[in-house]
N, C-alpha and C positions, 0 to 999 in steps of 0.2 A: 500751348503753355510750355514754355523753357522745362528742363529736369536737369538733371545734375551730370548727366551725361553729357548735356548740348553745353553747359561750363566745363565741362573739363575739355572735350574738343574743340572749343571755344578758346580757350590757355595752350592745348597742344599737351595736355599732364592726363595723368590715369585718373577715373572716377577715385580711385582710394585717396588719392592726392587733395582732391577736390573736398571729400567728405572728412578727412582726416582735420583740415585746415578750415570746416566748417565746425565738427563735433569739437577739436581740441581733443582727441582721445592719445592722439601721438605730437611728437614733438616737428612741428613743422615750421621752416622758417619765418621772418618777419615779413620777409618781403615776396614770402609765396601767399601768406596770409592777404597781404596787401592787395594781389594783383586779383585774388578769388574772390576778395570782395569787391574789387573793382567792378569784376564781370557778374556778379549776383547783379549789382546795380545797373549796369550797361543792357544786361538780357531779363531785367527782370523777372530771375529766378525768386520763387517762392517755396525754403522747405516748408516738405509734407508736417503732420503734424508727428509724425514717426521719429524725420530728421530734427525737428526741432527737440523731440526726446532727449534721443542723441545728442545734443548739441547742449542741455541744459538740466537733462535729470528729468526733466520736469515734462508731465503731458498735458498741462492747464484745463485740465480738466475736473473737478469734484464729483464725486458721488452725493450722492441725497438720499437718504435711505427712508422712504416715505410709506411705512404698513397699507397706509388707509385700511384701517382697521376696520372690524363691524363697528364700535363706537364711537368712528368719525362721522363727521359731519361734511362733505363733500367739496361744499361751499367754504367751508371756513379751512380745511385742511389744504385747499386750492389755493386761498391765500397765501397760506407759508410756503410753498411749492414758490406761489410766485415772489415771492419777495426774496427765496434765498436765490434763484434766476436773476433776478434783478440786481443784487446785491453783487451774486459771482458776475454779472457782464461789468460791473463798473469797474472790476481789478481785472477785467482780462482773461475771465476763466470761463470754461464750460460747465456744464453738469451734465451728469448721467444719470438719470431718475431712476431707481429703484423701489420698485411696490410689492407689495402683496408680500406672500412668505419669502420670494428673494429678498425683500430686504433686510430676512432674518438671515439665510440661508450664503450670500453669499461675499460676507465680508472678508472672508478666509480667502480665498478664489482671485477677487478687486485688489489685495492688497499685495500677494504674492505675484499676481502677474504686473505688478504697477501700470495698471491702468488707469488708474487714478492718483490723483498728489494728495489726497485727504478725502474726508468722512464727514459729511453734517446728517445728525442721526433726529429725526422727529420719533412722536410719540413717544418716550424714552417709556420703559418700565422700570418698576424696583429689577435689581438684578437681570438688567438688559442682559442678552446674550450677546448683544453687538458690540457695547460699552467692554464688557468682558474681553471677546475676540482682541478689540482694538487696543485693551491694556497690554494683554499677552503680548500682541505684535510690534508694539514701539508703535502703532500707525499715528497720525497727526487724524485729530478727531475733534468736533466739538457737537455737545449735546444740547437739544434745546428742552431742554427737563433739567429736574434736581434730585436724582437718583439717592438716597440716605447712604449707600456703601461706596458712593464712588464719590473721590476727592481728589484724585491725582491726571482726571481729564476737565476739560476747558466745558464750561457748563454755564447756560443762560436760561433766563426763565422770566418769567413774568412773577412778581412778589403773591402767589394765589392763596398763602394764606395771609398776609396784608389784606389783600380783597376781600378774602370772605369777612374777616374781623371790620372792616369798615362798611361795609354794605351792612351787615348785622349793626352795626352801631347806628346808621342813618336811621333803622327801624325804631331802635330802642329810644334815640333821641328823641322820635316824635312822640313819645310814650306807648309804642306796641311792647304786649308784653309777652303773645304766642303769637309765630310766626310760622308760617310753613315754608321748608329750603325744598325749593326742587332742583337736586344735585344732577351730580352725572349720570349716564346709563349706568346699570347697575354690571356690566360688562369693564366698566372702567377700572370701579374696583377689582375686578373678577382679575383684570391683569396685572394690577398692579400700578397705572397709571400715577405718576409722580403729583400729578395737576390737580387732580381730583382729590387724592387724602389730603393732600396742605389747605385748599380750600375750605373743607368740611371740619379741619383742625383748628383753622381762624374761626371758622364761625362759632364753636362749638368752646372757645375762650371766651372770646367775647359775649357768649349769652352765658356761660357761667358768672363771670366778673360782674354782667349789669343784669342779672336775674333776669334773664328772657327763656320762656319754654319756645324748644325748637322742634317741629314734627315736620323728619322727613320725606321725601317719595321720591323716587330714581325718575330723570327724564328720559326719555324716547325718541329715537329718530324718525319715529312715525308720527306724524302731525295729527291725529285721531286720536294714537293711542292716549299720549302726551295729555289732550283733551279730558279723555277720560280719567285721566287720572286726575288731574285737579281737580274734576269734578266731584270726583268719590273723595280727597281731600278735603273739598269742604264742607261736606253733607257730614263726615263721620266728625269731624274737629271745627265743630262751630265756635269755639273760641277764638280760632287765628282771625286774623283784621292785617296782618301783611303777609309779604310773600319774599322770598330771595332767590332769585335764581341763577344757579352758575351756568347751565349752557345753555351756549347762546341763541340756539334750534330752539329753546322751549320758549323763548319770550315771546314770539308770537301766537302759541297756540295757546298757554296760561291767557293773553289779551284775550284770545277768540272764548275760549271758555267763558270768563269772565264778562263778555258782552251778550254772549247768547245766554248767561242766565240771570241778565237784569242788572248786572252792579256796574258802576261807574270807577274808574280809577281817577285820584285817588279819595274818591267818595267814600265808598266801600270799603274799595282794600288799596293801602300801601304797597305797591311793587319798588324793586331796586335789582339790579340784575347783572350780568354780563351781555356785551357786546362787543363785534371785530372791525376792527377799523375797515375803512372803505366800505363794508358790506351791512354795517350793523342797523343801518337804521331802512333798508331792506327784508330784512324781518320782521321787523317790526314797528309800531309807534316807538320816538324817542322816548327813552327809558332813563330815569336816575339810574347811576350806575358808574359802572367801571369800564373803561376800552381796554379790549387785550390787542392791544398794539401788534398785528405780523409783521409789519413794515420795522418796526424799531427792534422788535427784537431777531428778524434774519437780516438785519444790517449789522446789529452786536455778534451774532454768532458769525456772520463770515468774515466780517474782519479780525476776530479772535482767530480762526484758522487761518487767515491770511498770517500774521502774525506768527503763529505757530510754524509754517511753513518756511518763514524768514528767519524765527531764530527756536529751534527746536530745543533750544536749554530752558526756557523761558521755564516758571514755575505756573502749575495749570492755576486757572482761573475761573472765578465763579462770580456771574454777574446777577445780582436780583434788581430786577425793572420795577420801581415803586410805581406802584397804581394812582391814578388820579380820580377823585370821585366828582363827576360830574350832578349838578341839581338840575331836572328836567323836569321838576314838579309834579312827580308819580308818588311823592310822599305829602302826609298831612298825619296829625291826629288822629288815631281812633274814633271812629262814630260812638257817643254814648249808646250802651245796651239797653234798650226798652226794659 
């Protein structure tokens, strides 16, 4: 493979000649330009991704700053991985995946060595430390959360309390009047997870407004645990007759519950729930409910940083992705009480 060396010996000129008339860092003529790109094309030279740096500012490259937290879910946090991958190859970009405590740790580090042209930050918390980093630094960033203290970065989300408010309402509309919310783990809240209080905020409007009693129980990444817990749910609160659940891990195990102790959906009990596109109906039977879309919302968040990277005066932006409630006939009426 050609280098920049075998072009400038190629011209008869010094490599600085060569690179100077490739980056544009010095003033080189028109017709030196001309002949160096003649011979990129003649020797099919390909700058490194270093000299294209050089050459453009730019390393096409993003960061992904992905915790995968103790209360992710594998499967579903996989998705958004894949979709903002998918989303940066269609503009030409790489990514450089970041997990575990680097994703908290080394935002400072990414931004000052510019190894990266931008930031797409998952799991957002209240009072990110990342979201923070990146205000301080100028860096071009976009969140996929709705953080309450940050308003001056690019920030996309799924509408999660819309959701909860309308999943609660499918219940009350069929006339349930107690309902059991199997929310987030209870680690969600613990960090401060953006996703999780708006949820639990909708629902918790909505059963005020249409007089619905709501009894919660945090879900589980464990498919047992998860179990048991519905279980002890409806033994202690025999009045619920439906169920809401926001993560999307529990929909299966609430069914399995629910079938290994005799009741029929939506015989029994009314369910309405959360599920993730491509994967949701892999967990579980289709469920009334809502899609939290990865696909639609890491095509919004990178083309917001796409965007942000073309014109950095741009004022930040805040996208809410209204939910659609899908009818899969997991709801019905309450059964009369004997």
């Amino acid at each position: 493979m050609p280098n920049i060396g075998d072009v400038a010996r190629h011209l008869g000129v010094s490599r600085s000649t060569v690179s100077y008339a490739l980056s544009g860092k010095r003033s080189i003529s028109s017709e030196m330009k001309a002949r160096v790109q003649a011979a990129v094309r003649e020797l099919e030279f390909y700058p490194s991704a270093s000299g294209r740096a050089l050459a453009t500012a730019r390393t096409n490259t993003l960061a992904l700053l992905a915790p995968m937290a103790e209360n992710a879910t594998p499967e579903v946090a996989l998705q958004f991985v894949s979709g903002v991958v998918q989303s940066a190859r269609s503009f030409g970009y790489d990514i450089l995946l970041v997990t575990g405590e680097e994703a908290f740790t080394s935002v400072d580090r990414l931004d000052r060595a510019r190894q990266v042209d931008g930031f797409v930050i998952l799991d957002v918390e209240d009072s990110d430390p990342r979201a923070l980093a990146l205000q301080e630094n100028g860096a071009a960033c976009v969140l996929v959360g709705m953080p309450e203290g940050v308003t001056d970065l690019d920030r996309v989300d799924l509408d999660w309390r819309e959701a909860g408010t309308s999943l609660l309402e499918a219940l009350a509309g069929a006339g349930h009047r107690h309902v059991g919310l199997v929310g987030a783990p209870s680690v969600a809240y613990d960090l401060g997870m953006t996703y999780a209080a708006r949820f639990r905020d909708g629902v918790a409007a909505a059963a005020q407004r249409m007089q619905v009693r709501v009894t919660e129980v945090p879900a589980h990444n464990d498919f047992f645990e998860t179990i048991a817990t519905i279980r002890a749910l409806l033994e202690t609160e025999a009045g619920i007759t439906g169920l809401v659940i926001q993560h999307e891990a529990a929909v299966a195990p609430v069914f399995s519950a629910l079938k290994t102790a005799g009741y029929e959906v939506p015989r029994d009990y009314s369910v309405v729930g959360m599920s993730i596109d491509k994967l949701g109906f892999q967990f579980a039977p289709p469920t009334s409910g809502i899609v939290n879309s990865s696909t639609e919302i890491t095509r919004q968040a990178v083309s917001l940083l796409i965007e942000r990277l073309e014109d950095p005066a741009l004022e930040a932006r805040s996208i809410l992705i209204s939910p659609e409630y899908r009818d899969l006939a997991t709801v019905a009426p309450p059964r009369p009480t004997a």
